[in-house]
C-alpha positions in Angstrom: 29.9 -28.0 30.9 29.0 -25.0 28.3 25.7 -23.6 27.5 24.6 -21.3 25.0 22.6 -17.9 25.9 20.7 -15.7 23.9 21.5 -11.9 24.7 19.0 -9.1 23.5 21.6 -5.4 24.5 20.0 -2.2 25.2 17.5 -3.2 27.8 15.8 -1.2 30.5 17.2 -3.8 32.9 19.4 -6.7 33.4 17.4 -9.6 33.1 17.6 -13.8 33.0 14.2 -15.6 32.0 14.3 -19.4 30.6 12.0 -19.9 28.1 11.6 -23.0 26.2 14.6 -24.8 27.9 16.8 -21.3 26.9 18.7 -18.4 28.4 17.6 -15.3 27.6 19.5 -12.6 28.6 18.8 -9.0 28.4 21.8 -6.2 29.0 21.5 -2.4 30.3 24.5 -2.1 28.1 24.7 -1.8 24.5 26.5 -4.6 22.4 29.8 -2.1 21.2 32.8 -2.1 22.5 31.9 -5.8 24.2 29.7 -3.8 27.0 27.0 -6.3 26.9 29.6 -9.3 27.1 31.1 -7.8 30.2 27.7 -7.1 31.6 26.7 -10.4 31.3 30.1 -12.0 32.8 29.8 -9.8 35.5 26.4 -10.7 36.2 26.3 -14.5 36.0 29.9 -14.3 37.9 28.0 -12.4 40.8 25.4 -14.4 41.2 26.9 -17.8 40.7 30.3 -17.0 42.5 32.3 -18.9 40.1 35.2 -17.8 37.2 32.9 -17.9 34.4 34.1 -17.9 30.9 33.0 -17.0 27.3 34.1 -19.5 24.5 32.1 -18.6 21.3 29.7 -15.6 20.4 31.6 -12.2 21.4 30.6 -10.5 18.4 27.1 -12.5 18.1 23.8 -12.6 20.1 23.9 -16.0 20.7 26.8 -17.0 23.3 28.5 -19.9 24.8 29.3 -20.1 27.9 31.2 -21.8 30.4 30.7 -21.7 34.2 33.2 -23.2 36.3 31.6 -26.3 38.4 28.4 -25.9 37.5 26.2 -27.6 35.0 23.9 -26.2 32.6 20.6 -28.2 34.5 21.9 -25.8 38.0 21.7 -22.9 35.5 18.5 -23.6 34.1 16.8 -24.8 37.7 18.3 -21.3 39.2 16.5 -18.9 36.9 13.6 -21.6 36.6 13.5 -21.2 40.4 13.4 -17.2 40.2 10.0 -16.7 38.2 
């Protein structure tokens, strides 16, 4: 099942907060060059363990993603677990 992310590049730190039933995502890298994208699919593939894939939004701050197995409610209850 897909969900959609808001990223925000150039950040002191990588960082997930849910806000409002969203992702927010914030990337040490900046958004040229897809750094941020890779940052984040790194990221979310390290900490879920799971092929994780982007389906709309390289080139915009709001993303779609996709990972593998998992549904969006695990995403949200993992970062909403976190805080």
């Amino acid at each position: 099942m897909s969900f959609k992310i808001f990223v925000t590049p150039n950040a002191r730190k990588f960082e997930v907060k849910v806000e409002n039933g969203e992702i927010l995502v914030k990337t040490k890298s900046p958004a040229e060059d897809n750094k941020a994208n890779f940052e984040v699919l790194k990221e979310f593939k390290r900490i879920f363990k799971k092929p994780i894939f982007l389906l709309r939004g390289a080139k915009s701050r709001e993303k779609e993603l996709e990972i593998e197995g998992v549904p969006f409610e695990d995403v949200l209850n993992f970062f909403n677990a976190r805080k």
